[in-house]
VOSE-724010 format. One line per field, with one value per residue (C-alpha): x, y, z. Coordinates in steps of 0.001 Angstrom, whole numbers, plus 500000, padded with zeros to 6 digits. Layout:
c1 = X ...
c2 = Y ...
c3 = Z ...
END
This chain:
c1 = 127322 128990 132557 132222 131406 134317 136661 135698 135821 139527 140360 139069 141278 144106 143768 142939 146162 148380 147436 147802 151772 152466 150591 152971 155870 155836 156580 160248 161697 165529 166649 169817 172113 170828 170138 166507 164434 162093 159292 156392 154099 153840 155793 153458 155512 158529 161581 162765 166181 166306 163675 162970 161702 159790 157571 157168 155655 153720 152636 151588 149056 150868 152500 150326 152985 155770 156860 160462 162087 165606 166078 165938 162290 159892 157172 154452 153466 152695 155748 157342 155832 157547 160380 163386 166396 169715 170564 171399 174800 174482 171714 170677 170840 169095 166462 165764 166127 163298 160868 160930 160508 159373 161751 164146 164498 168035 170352 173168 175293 174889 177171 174276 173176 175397 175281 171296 170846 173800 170952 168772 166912 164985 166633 165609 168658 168097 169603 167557 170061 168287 164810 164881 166107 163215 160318 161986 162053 158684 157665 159852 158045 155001 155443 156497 153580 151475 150104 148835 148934 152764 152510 149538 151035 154351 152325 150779 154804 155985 152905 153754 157130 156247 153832 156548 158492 155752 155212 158331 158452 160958 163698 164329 165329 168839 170181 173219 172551 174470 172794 174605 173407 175663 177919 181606 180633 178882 176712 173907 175477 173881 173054 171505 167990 168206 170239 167852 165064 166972 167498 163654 163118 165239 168177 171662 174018 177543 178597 179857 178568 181722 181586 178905 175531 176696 180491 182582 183202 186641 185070 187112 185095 182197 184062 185391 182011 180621 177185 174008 171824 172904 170425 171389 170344 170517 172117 175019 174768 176542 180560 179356 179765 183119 184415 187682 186250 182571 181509 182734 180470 177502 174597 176089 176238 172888 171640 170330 170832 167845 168189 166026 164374 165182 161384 162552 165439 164249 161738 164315 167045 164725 164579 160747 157075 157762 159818 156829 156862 160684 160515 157767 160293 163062 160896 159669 163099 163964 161019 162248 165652 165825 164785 167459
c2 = 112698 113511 114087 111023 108686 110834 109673 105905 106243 107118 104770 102004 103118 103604 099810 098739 100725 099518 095702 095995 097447 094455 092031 093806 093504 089868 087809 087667 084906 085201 081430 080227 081649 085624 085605 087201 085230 087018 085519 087288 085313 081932 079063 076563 074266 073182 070564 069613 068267 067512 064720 066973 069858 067606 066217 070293 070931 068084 068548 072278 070599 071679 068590 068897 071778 069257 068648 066715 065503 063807 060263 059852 061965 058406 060330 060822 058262 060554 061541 058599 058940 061990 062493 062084 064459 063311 063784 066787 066562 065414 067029 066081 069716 069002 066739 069796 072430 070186 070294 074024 074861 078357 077620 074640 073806 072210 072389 075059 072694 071331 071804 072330 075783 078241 075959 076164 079918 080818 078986 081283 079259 080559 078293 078687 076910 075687 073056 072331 070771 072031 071850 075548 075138 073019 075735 078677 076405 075353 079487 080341 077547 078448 082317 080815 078744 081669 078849 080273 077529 077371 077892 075511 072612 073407 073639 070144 068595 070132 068791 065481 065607 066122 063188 060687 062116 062321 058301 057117 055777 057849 055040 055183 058793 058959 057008 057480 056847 056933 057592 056681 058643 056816 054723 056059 056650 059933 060088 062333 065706 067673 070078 068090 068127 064301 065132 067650 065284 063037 065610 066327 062884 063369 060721 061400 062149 060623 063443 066411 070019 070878 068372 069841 068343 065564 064917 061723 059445 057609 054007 054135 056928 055173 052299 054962 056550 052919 054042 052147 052542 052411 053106 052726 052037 048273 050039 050725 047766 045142 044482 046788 043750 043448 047096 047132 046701 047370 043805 044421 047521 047770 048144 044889 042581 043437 043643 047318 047839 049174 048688 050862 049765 051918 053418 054021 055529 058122 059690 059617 061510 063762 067268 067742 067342 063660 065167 063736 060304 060402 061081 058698 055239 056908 056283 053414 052265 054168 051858 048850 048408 050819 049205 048602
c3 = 617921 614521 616467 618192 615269 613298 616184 615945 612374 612921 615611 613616 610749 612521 613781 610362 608888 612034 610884 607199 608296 610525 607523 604867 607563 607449 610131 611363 613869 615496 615696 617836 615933 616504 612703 612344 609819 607794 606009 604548 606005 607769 606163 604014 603216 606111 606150 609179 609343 613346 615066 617734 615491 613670 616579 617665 614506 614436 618548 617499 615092 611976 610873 607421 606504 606476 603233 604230 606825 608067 608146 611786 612312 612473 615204 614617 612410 609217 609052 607881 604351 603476 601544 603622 603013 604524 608145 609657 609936 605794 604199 601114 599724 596151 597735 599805 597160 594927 597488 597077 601045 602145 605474 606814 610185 610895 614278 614509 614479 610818 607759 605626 607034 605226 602030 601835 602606 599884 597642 598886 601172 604312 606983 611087 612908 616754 618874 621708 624279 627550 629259 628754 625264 624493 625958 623870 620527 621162 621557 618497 616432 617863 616273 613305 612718 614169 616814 620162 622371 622590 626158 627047 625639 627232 630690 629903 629422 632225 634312 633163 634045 637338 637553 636758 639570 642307 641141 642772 645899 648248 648430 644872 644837 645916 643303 641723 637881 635011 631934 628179 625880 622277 621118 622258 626169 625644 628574 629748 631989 634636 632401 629643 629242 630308 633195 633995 633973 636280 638967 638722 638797 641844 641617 641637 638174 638670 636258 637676 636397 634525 632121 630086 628497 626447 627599 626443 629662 629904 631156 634459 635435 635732 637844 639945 640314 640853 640081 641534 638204 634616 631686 628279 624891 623459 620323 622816 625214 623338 625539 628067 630852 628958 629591 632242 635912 634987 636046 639555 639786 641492 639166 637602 640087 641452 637523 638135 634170 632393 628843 626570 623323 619945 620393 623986 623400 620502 623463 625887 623624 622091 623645 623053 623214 624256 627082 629791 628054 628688 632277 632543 630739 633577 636501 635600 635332 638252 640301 638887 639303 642215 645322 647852
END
């Protein structure tokens, strides 16, 4: 009996010595860039310089870390009170600095990165672009924030994007759309996280592959494509009837335009949680203007 009770007594303080390593370790996250992040433990107090990050936070029921924010992240609604810091292509670097952050969340993309972390700033860089891209932020937050349910609520988009798509009635699904993402014809590529939606939602991207996620479209493209569905944003809408030979194409002579609000169009171009509201504004576009 005494060898046995020895031999728990040293499993349990092996376990107990094994934890207070991994506690004294700290917690370490690799973000896009394949810089590993180390923290010694997980971050109190957050900025978030990219919408999307924001509304993962905030979905993994940590939005109450958030301490700033970019002046673009408006969802959820609590947000909007906190300090705002610049954009993320033009951070506000002291406004961030003053809010004394124990990590910033900003896209790879950003000038700001390598200005902040010379301060000495903790800074976690991603740039969802992809459905895929949006899962593996959602994990890499989730670790961060030391959230288990990462996965679940994942499950739950993903479940919703397929909703939206089993609601369409099958003559709506061999459309050919084409989807404008901003101002300067940058439209929505096969292998955007909007085109990807689109394909699941099962209509047809004039894009081809090898233009990439977000490519700039010369306008006779699209006439040339003649595409049966347009959606846009009514920040980009205004001369679009007036472009070279787009009133002779299809979707505008039979008015199968769908015109997203600004509210609209922040879900839609978002690469996150909202991902299943997205998909749900397509299809209902889809349904509208889409019957032949």
């Amino acid at each position: 009996m005494k060898t046995m009770s020895i031999r728990r007594w040293l499993g349990a303080a092996a376990v107990l010595c094994w934890a207070t390593a991994l506690h004294a370790a700290g917690l370490q996250v690799t973000d896009d860039r394949g810089v590993v992040v180390s923290l010694p433990q997980s971050p109190q107090r957050i900025v978030s310089l990219l919408p999307s990050l924001t509304e993962t936070v905030c979905e993994l029921g940590q939005c109450h870390r958030l301490v700033g924010v970019d002046r673009y992240s408006n969802h959820p609604a609590p947000v909007r009170d906190l300090p705002k810091t610049g954009g993320g292509i033009d951070p506000n670097v002291e406004a961030i600095v003053a809010l004394k952050p124990d990590v910033v969340l900003m896209a790879t993309s950003s000038r700001g990165v390598q200005r902040l972390e010379a301060l000495g700033l903790k800074v976690l860089a991603m740039e969802p672009k992809s459905s895929a891209d949006a899962k593996r932020v959602m994990g890499k937050l989730g670790q961060l924030l030391e959230v288990s349910d990462a996965d679940r609520i994942w499950r739950a988009i993903d479940a919703g994007v397929m909703a939206a798509a089993q609601s369409l009635p099958a003559d709506a699904r061999s459309l050919r759309v084409y989807y404008e993402v901003s101002t300067g014809g940058y439209a929505a590529g096969t292998q955007s996280f909007i085109g990807e939606l689109m394909a699941r939602l099962g209509v047809q991207n004039i894009l081809t592959p090898d233009l990439g996620p977000f490519p700039r479209i010369n306008p006779e493209y699209v006439v040339r494509a003649n595409p049966d569905l347009i959606m846009i944003g009514v920040r980009n809408v205004q001369g679009m009837a007036q472009r070279p030979g787009w009133r002779g194409m299809r979707a505008l002579r039979e008015q199968r335009v769908c015109v997203f609000t600004e509210a609209e169009s922040d879900v839609l171009v978002r690469p996150g949680p909202r991902m299943a509201e997205a998909a749900r504004i397509m299809a209902r576009c889809i349904g509208d203007k889409g019957r032949r």
